[in-house]
C-alpha positions in Angstrom: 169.1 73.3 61.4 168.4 77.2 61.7 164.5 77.4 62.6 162.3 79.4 64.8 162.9 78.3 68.9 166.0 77.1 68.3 168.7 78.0 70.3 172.6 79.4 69.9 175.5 79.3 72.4 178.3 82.3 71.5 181.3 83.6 73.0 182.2 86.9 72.2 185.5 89.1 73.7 184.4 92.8 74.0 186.2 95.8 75.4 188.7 92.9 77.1 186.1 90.5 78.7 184.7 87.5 77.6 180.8 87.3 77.3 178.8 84.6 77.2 175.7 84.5 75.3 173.0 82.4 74.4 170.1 83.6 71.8 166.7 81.8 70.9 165.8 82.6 67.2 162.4 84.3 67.5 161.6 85.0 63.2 163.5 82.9 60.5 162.7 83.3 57.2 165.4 81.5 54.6 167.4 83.5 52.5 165.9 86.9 53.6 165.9 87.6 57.4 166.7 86.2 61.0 166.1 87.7 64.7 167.7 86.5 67.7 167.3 87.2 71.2 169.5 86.7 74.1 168.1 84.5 76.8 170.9 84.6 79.0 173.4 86.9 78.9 174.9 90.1 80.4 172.7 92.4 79.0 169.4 91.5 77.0 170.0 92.0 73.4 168.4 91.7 69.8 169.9 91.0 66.6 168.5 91.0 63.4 169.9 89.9 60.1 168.5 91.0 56.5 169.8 89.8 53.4 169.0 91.1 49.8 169.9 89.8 46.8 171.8 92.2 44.4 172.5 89.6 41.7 173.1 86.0 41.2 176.9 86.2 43.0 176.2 89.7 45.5 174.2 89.7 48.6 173.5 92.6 50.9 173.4 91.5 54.9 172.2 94.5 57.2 173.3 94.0 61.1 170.9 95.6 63.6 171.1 95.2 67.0 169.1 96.3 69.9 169.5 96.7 73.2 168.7 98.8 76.6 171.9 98.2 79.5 171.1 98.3 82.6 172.9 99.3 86.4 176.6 100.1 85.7 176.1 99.5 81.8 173.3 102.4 81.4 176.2 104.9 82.1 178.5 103.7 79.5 175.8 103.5 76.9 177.3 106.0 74.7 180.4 104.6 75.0 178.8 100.8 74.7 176.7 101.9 71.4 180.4 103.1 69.2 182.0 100.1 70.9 179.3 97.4 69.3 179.2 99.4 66.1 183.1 99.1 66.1 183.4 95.4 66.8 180.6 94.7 64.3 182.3 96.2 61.4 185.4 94.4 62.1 183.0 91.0 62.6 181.1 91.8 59.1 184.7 92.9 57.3 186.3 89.3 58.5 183.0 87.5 57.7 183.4 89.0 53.7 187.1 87.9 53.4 186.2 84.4 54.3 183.4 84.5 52.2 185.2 85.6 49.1 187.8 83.8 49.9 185.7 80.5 49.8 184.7 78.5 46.8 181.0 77.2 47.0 179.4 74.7 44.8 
């Protein structure tokens, strides 16, 4: 059950490594928005989710994420910022096909 506190494990592959992550949800509210913060991880993080309803079968979902590197990281921040933006489109673009590609009751 998704609710403020809780707690979720990922594993993520970016720019060839694999990350471990694990976020607390800090703000849940259902059917319009989450935040989650990292806990432990490489770097500290934020992600927030909104979604919007456009009609009874379309939903919009914005993706934001936060985050300051630090040490080696802070360098390739630049770098670090197109990278995320990159692997998040190709995250939200196979997230859609699944979704449309599903049949819900």
């Amino acid at each position: 059950m998704v609710e403020k506190g809780a707690r979720v494990a990922f594993k993520a592959s970016f720019l060839g490594r694999k990350l471990a992550y694990v976020y607390e949800i800090v703000e849940f509210v259902p059917g319009s928005k989450m935040i989650m913060r990292t806990v432990d991880g490489p770097f500290p993080m934020e992600t927030t989710y909104i979604w919007k309803a456009l009609s009874d079968n379309r939903t919009q979902m914005t993706l934001q994420n936060k985050g300051e590197p630090k040490g080696f990281s802070k360098m390739l921040s630049p770098f670090m910022t197109l990278m995320i933006k990159k692997a998040n489109k190709k995250d939200l673009e196979k997230i859609k096909k699944i979704l449309e590609s599903s049949t819900f009751e």
